[in-house]
C-alpha positions, 0 to 999 in steps of 0.5 A: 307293093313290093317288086323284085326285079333282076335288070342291072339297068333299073331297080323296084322303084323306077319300075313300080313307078313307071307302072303307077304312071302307066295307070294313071295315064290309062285312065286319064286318056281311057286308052290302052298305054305302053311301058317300053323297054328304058321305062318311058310310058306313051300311048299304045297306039305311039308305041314305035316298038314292041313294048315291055308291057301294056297297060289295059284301060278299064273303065270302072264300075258306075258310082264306084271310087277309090275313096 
């Protein structure tokens, strides 16, 4: 996955990686997650602002892997 992003403060990767970590973390607690503003990612229902971007848990389908 390539990512163009244009913010002085971060670049690609720490983005692509606070993403990666927002998935898994939605799985892992099946809940909705949080990516703030500095990056950092917590649970949408800790989140004390506005977020950057939500994460959706979506269960996936019976008997389905990403093998």
């Amino acid at each position: 996955m390539y990512l163009k992003i244009d913010w002085p403060e971060f670049d690609s990767d720490d983005c692509y990686v606070a993403i990666q970590a927002a998935q898994s973390m939605a799985r892992r607690f099946q809940q909705d997650v949080a990516i703030m503003s500095d990056l950092a990612v917590v649970l949408l229902r800790h989140a004390k602002q506005t977020p950057l971007e939500i994460i959706r848990y979506q269960p996936e389908a019976k008997g389905f892997t990403n093998d």
